[in-house]
N, C-alpha and C positions, 0 to 999 in steps of 0.2 A: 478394387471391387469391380466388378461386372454390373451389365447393365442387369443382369438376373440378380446379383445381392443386393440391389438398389431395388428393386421389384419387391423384390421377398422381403424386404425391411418396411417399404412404402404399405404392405397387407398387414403387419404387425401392428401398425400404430394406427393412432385417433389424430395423431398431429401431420406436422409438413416434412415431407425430404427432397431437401433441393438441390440441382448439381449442375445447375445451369452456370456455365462459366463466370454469366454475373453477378451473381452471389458468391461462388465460389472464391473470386477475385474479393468481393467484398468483408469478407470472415476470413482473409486472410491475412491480416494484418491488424495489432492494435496498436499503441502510441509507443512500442517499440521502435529499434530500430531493422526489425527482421520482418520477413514475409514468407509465408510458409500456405503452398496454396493445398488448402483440404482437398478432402475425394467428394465428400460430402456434406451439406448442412441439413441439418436435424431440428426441427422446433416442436419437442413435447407436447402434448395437449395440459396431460395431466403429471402428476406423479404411477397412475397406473400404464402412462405409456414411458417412463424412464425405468420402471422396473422390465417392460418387456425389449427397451432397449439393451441394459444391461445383459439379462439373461440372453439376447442376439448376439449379441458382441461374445462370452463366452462359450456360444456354441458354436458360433463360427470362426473362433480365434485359432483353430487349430490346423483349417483349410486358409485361412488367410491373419498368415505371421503376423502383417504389420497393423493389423486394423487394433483401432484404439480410441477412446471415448474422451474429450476434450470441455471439460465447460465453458460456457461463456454468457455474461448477462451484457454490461456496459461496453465490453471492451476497450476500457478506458485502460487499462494494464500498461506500464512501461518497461516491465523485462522479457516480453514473450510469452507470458504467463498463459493468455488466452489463443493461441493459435494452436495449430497441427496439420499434421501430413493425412491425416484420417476422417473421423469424423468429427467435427463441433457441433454439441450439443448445446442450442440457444433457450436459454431461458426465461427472455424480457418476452418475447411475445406473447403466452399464455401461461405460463406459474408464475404473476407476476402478484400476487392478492395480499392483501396486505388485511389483520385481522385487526381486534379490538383492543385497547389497551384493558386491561383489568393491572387495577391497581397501579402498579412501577413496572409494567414488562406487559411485551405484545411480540404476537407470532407473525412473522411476517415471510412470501415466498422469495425465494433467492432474486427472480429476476423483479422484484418492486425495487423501481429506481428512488434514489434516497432522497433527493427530494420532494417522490411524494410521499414516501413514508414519515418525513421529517413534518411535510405539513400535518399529515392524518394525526400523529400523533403529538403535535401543538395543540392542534383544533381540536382533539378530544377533552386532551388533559393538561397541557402548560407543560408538558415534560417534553426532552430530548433525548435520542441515545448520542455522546457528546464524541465520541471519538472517530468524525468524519474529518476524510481527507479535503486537501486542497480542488478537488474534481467533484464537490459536493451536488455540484449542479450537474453533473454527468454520470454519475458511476452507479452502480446497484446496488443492495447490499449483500448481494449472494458475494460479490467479488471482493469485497471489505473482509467478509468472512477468510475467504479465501486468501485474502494476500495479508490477514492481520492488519488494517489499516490503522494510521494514526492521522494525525493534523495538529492543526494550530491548539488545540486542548489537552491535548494527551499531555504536559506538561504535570497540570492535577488531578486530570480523568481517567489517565490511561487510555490504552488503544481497544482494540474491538475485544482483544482478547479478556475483559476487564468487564466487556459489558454482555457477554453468552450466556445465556444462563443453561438454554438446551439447544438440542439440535435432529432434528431426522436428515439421516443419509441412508441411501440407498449402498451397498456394500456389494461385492464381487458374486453374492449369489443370487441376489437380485432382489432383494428383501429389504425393505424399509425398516431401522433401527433409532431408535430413541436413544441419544446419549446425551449425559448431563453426569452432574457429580453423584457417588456412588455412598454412602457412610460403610462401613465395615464388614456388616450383616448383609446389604446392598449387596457388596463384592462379592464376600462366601459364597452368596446364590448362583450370582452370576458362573462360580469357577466350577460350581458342579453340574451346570447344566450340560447334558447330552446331544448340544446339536451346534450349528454353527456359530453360532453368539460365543455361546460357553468355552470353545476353541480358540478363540478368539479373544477373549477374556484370556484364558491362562494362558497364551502364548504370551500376548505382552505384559502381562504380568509378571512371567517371569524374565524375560528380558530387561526390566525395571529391575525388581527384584535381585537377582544377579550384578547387577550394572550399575547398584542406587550410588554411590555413590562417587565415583567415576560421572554419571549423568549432570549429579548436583553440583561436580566441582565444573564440568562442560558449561552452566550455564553461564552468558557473556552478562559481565559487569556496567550494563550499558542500560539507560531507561527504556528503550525501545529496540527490538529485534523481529528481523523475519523472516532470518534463516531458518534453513536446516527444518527438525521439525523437533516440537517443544515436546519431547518425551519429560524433560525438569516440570514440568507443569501437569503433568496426570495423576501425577501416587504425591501424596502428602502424607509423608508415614507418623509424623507427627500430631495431625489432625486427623489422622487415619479418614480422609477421601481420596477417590479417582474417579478421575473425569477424562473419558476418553474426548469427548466434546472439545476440548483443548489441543487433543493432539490433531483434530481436525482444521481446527483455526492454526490457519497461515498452511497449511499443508497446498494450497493452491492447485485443491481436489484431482491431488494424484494420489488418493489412499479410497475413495469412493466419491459420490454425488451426492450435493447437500439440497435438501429437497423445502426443508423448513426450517426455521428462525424463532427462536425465544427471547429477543431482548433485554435488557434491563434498561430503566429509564429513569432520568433525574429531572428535578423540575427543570425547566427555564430560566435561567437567570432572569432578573426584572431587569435590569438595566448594567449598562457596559461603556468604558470610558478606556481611553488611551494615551499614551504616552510614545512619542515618535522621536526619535534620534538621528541624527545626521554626522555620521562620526569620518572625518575629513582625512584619519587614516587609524592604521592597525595596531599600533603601538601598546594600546592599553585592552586588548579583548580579554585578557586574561581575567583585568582584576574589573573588566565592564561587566563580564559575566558573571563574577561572582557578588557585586554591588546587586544588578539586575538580582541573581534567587534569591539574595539575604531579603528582597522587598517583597519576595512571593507572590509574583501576577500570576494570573489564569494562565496566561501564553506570553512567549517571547519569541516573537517574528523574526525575520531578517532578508534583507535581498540587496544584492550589490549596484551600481552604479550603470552596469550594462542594464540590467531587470528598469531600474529608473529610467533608463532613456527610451529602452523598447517601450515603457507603457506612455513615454509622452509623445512617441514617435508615433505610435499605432493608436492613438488616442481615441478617437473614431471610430474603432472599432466596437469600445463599449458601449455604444447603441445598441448592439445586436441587443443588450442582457437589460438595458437600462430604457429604451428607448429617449426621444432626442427630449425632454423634458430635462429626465434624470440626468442624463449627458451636461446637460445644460450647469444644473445644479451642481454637480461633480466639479465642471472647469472653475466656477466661480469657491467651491471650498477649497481648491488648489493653489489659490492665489500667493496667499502666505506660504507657501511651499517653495512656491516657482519664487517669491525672491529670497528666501533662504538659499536658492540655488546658486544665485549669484553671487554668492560668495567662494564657490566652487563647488565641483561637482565631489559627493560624498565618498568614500569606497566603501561605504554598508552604511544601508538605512535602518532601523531596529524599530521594530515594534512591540510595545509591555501592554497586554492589557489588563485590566479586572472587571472582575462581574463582581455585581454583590446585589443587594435587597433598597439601598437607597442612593440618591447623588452624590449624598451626604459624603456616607461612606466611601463610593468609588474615587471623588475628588481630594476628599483629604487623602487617602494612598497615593493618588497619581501626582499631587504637589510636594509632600514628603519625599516620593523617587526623585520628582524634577529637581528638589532642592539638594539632593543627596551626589546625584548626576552634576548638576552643573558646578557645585562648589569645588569638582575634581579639576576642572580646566583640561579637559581630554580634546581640548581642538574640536570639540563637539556641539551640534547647537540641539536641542530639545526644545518641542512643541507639547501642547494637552488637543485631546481632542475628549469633552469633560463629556459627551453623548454617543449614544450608539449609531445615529445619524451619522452627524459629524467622523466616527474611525471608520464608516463605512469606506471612506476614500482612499484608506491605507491596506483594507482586507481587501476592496477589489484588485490592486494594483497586486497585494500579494496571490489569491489566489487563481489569480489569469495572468500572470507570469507563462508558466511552462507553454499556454494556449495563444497568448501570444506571439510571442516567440516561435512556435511549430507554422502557426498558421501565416506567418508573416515575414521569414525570411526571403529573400529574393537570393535568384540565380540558384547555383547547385548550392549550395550551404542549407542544411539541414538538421535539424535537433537529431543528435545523438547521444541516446543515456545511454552509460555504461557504466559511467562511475555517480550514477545520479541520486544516492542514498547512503552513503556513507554515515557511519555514528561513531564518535568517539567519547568518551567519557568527557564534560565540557573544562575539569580541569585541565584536559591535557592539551587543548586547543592554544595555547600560546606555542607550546614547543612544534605543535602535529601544523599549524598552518603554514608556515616559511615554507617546509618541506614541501606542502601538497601543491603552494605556488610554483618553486622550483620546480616540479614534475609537468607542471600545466604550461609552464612558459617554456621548460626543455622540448617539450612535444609539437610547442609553434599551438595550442591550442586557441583558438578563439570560443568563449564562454561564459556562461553566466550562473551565477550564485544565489540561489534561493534557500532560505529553511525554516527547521525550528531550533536558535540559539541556545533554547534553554537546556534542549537532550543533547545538545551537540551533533545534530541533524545535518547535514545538508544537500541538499541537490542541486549537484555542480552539470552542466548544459552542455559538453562542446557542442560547437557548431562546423561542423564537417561538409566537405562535398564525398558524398562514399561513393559516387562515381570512379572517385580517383585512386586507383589501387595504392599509391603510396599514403594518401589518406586512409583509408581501409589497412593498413601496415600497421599505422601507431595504434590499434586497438587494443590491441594483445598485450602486448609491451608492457603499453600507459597501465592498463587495470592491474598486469599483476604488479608492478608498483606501486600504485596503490593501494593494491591488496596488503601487499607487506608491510608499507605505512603502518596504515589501520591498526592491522597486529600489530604490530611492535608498541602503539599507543591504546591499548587493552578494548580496540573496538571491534565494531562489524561491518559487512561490506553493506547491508542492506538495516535500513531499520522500519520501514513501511510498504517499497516496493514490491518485495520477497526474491526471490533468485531467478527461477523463472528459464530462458536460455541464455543470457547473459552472464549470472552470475553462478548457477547450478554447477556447473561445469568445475566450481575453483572454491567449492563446500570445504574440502579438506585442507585448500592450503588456511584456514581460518579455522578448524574444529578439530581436525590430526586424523593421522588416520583412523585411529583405534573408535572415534566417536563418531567416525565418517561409517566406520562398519554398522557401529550401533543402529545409525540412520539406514541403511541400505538392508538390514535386518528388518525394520519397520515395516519399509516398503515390500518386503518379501512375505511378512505376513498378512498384510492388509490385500496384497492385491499381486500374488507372484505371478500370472501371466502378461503381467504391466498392460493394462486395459486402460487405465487411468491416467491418463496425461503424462504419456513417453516422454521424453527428450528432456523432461523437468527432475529439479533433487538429485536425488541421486544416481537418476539413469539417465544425467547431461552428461556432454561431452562437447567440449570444444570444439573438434573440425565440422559436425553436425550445426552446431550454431553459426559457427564462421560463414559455414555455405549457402545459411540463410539469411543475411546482411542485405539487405535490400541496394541495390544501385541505383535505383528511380523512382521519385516521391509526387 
């Protein structure tokens, strides 16, 4: 773009456009491993200045090929999801409003970060929307929306996709559209209208339609996914609804711009208690997991022995979140931890919890597991942690993992997700882990292991110097071997992250081709001059990603 399209954009809007090198450096990177520096950053005022964005973008799409519209609230993102060569459009500085709850559900704008929406909507009513990621204190919910997020609760909550009830996106002609689920009579209307909506309607509709079942058989047998884009999830020919709203979730707003939020919301649990493992080796995951769901906790953690010594190494640093009180408080619930240690150091520590309505209740489940757990003799030692207080010291260490870790290596070594979401079905985890260690130790990888045990989750860490072009080598490699893992043990590459430029690129060797087309049809109708976040889904490509691998952090 010219300094004159930068002009002529700056007179269209109520909001900011900025291209000052230091911002532009700034919004060019999220907790990927890529850096991709935009032409532009964009900060909306309103929703009427994202519709005169959009409508800019398409009329100047044809005088400039590659100009392309990019969302971004938290950029908290680990696949590249939030960068671009174009513009980024920032929506934490002013669509950030967050509305009221009425009843079980509240409207809230893309860029309200989730922790204050999480407070507003305690403080109103006791209720939660339950399916936030480990980056709960960072992230937004527009980008939850967008990448399908899950966390430590999706186990019995489900993920974001679970909790939408509607949604306004702005679409390709510049027009804010309401989508949510449709009943029968709903849809009829919709296929006979005479303008762009109604086009829109019957294109994908028939594409469903044509494709139902081929679609249905596409979906992965896995609790959690955020590939691809969930066409299985719009048409219920059964229940006869469609819900475009769905094909929006996890789309990672390359199909249009999500402008507003409908929530659904569940009480607050009253009280939460835990159950901590120290399992001294692998032997028995198979039949730990399935002991862990026959007991049905809320969640089932997990993080490896590296994750355990980062958080005792960098221990100090949970000041920042805690200040030196809580820090305080923290080292002394540890105590009993630190000498379970010395007995050796674990190779996964497991976390079970449950919420429920009294102590009563939480404590007898968590003593019937511990009794259940230790009578096995798995080389395993287990703790109770019987208060929400008290497991606090096990969810910080789980969910500042990744942040540790990032924020804290020394020299060139560097967090590099690549393979950092993987889901396999958790039966299959005795046979799929030997393997995935083989691939990790063949690569010389240095890494670390966090997840959700109970979907078969995990987000695996190397720690790489990508200075080093022969480090930079094993990336390729490594992934699509573990691509082909995965598959072969009925999973997916991504189950929260979403694909993003990382994983976009290698959609088909996981979906085939015929359902890769399916998706690349979507994208064709939603949005075919690709204005919507290029380089993602199905318009990635690998040598494009590669060449944007960051070499200095």
């Amino acid at each position: 773009m010219t300094k004159t399209d930068i002009e002529d954009l700056q007179r269209q809007l109520s909001g900011d456009v900025e291209v000052s090198a230091e911002v532009r450096e700034q919004y060019s990177h999220d907790t990927s491993l890529f850096e991709v520096v935009p032409e532009a950053v964009v900060f909306p005022k309103d929703v009427a200045d994202v519709k005169k964005l959009v409508q800019w973008a398409v009329t100047h799409k044809v005088d400039l090929p590659n100009l392309s519209l990019t969302a971004r609230s938290g950029g908290t993102d680990m696949s590249g999801g939030a960068i671009n060569d174009s513009i980024i459009v920032v929506f934490d500085r002013y669509i950030n409003r967050i509305g009221s709850v009425e009843d079980n559900s509240i409207w809230t704008e893309p860029g309200a970060y989730y922790r204050e929406f999480d407070a507003k909507t305690i403080a109103d009513s006791n209720q939660i929307m339950p399916a936030y990621p480990a980056s709960r204190e960072l992230c937004a919910v527009g980008g939850m929306v967008a990448n399908n997020a899950g966390g430590e609760k999706s186990l019995v909550y489900g993920k974001v996709e679970n909790f939408v009830n509607q949604l306004k996106v702005i679409l390709r002609d510049g027009n804010e559209y309401e989508l949510g689920p449709l009943n029968e009579q709903q849809l009829a209307e919709k296929l006979v209208q005479n303008d762009f909506e109604g086009e829109l309607y019957r294109q994908i509709h028939k594409l469903l339609d044509d494709n139902y079942d081929q679609i249905m058989t596409a979906k992965p047998k896995v609790t959690k996914n955020s590939t691809g884009y969930k066409l299985w999830d719009v048409w219920d020919r059964d229940a006869g609804t469609f819900d475009l709203s769905q094909l929006m979730v996890g789309a990672q707003g390359t199909l249009g711009l999500i402008t507003d939020i409908n929530y659904r919301l569940v009480p607050k649990p009253k009280h939460s208690g835990v159950l901590s493992g120290y399992a001294r080796d692998l032997d028995h995951l198979g039949e730990l997991i399935e002991v862990l769901l026959d007991h049905q906790p809320t969640a089932i953690e997990a993080f490896d022995k590296h994750t355990l010594k980062f958080a005792f190494k960098f221990f100090l640093k949970f000041r920042k979140s805690l200040g030196w009180w809580g820090l305080i408080k923290l080292a002394f619930s540890l105590i009993p931890d630190a000498f379970v240690l010395l007995l050796g150091t674990p190779d996964l520590i497991f976390i079970a919890s449950y919420d429920g309505e009294t102590h009563d209740e939480i404590n007898k489940k968590l003593h019937t597991l511990k009794r259940d757990l230790d009578v096995k003799k798995w080389h395993m030692t287990t703790m109770l942690a019987e208060t929400e207080a008290e497991a606090d010291r096990y969810w910080l260490m789980r969910r500042k993992s990744f942040a540790l870790l990032r924020d804290n290596v020394k020299g060139n070594l560097h967090t590099a997700p690549f393979i950092d979401d993987i889901v396999v079905p958790p039966h299959e985890l005795m046979a799929f882990w030997p393997k995935l260690v083989e691939v990790m130790e063949r690569y010389d990888f240095l890494y670390t292991i966090a997840g959700h045990l109970g979907d078969g989750n995990f987000h695996i860490i190397p720690l790489m110097d990508l200075s080093d072009e022969h480090e930079r080598a094993k990336i390729e490699p490594a992934l699509l071997e573990v691509i082909k893992l995965v598959k072969l043990h009925g999973g997916v590459i991504s189950g929260e992250h979403n694909d993003g430029l990382i994983r976009g690129p290698f959609l088909a060797n996981i979906y085939g081709d015929d359902v890769f087309e399916l998706f690349k049809q979507t994208k064709q109708i939603f949005d075919p001059d690709n204005i919507f976040n290029p380089h993602k889904k199905t318009d990635a490509d690998w040598q494009y990603s590669k060449s944007m691998i960051r070499s200095k952090f």
